[in-house]
C-alpha positions as CSV (number, residue, x, y, z in Angstrom):
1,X,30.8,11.4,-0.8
2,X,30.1,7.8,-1.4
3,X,33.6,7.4,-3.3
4,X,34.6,9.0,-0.1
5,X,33.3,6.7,1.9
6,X,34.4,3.3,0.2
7,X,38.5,4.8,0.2
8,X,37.9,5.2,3.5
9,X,36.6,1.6,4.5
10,X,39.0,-0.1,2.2
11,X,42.1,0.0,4.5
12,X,40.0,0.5,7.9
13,X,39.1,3.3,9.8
14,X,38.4,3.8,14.0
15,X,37.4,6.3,16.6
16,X,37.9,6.6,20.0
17,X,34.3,6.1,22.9
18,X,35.9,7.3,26.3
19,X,39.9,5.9,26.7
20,X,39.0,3.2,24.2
21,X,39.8,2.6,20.5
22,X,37.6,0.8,18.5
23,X,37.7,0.0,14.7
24,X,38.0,-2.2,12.1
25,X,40.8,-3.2,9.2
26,X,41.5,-5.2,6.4
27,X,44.2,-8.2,6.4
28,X,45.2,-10.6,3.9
29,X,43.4,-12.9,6.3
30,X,40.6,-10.8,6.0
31,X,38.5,-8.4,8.0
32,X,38.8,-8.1,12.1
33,X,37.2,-5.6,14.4
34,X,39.1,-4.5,17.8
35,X,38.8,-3.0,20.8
36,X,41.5,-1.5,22.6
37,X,44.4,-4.5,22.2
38,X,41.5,-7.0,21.0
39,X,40.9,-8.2,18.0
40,X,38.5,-10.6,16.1
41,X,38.4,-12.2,12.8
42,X,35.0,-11.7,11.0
43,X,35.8,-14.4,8.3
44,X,35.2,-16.4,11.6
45,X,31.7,-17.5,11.6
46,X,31.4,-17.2,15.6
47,X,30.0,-13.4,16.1
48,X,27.2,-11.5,15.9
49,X,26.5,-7.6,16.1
50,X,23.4,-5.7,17.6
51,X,22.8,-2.0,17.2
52,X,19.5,-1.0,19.9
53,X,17.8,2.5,18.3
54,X,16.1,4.4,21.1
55,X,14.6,7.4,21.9
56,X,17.7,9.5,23.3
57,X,20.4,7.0,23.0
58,X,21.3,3.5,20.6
59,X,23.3,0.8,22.1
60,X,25.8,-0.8,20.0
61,X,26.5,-4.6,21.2
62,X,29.1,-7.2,19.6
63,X,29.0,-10.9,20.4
64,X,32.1,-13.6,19.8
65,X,31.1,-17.2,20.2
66,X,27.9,-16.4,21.8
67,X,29.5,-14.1,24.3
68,X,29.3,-10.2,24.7
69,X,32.8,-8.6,24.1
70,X,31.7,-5.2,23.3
71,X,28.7,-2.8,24.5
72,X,28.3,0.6,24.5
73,X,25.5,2.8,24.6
74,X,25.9,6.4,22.3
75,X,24.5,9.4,21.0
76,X,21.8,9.1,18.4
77,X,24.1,11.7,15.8
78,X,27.4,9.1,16.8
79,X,27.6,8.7,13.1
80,X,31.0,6.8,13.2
81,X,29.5,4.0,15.2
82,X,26.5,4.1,12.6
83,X,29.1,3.6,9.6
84,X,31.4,0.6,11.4
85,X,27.4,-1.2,12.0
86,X,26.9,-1.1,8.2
87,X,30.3,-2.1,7.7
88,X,29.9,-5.3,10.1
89,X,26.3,-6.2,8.1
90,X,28.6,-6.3,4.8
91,X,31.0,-9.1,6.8
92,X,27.9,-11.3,8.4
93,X,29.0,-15.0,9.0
94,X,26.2,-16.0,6.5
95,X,29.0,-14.8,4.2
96,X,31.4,-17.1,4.9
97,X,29.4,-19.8,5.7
């Protein structure tokens, strides 16, 4: 499962909330999350990512340059929006800093 797991991430991976896509995928520049037609560079040292657990629902939230891009609020058994969050911790600006 883990093996899985890591063939998956290597190239990228996404999944649809509502009438948007949302994902992520490697580059030769490096790693960038999108939404829908936008996309952002996470070797760029400018975002930040939130996940809120709570009681019936968590509430996914991505910042770029100190501004909120991306927020969603889903299930608590949304396991695809659980995997991209652990995905995003690997890529944290402290990384590249």
């Amino acid at each position: 499962m883990e093996e899985q797991l890591q063939r998956e991430t290597e190239q990228g991976f996404y999944f649809k909330i509502g009438n948007d896509f949302f994902g992520m995928y490697h580059t030769a520049e490096g790693p960038k999350l999108f939404f829908n037609r936008d996309k952002y560079r996470l070797t760029n040292a400018s975002w930040d990512v939130e996940l809120v657990i709570g009681r019936k629902m968590n509430w996914f939230i991505f910042y770029w340059q100190g501004e909120m891009k991306i927020s969603f609020r889903f299930q608590k058994d949304e396991e695809t929006v659980i995997k991209l969050y652990r995905l995003l911790e690997e890529h944290m600006p402290s990384r590249y800093a």
